[in-house]
C-alpha angles and dihedrals in degrees: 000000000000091000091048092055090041094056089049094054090049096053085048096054089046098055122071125222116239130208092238096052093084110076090211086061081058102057095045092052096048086047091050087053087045100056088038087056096053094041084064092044094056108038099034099210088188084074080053097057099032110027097156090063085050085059098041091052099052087041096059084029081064088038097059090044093049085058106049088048095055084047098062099033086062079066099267117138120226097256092061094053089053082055103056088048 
């Protein structure tokens, strides 16, 4: 019995302990992702560092609409203006 308990004790000593062994580590982690990930989502620091391209997008973005609109409103349908894409 003690040899049993000593070997134990020695392929304990032996084996180090990760961070990703604990499955509660893991969940935190993943939240922690999670909630990054949505930060970025929501407050977009790209338009921070580049607001010129935020403008440019949504002015081509109108653009776009303003024509198709003009487009269908000169009687063609939206598949042909695919088609003439």
């Amino acid at each position: 019995m003690n040899n049993q308990l000593n070997s134990n004790t020695q392929a304990q000593a032996g084996k180090e302990e990760s961070f990703w062994d604990d499955d509660l580590n893991k969940v935190i982690a993943a939240g922690l992702i999670l909630i990054l990930l949505f930060l970025i989502w929501r407050y977009k620091p790209w338009n921070l560092l580049f607001p010129a391209a935020e403008q440019a997008s949504s002015a081509a973005v109108s653009s776009a609409k303003h024509g198709v609109s003009s487009a269908t409103s000169a009687g063609l349908s939206v598949s042909e203006i695919v088609s003439l894409l």
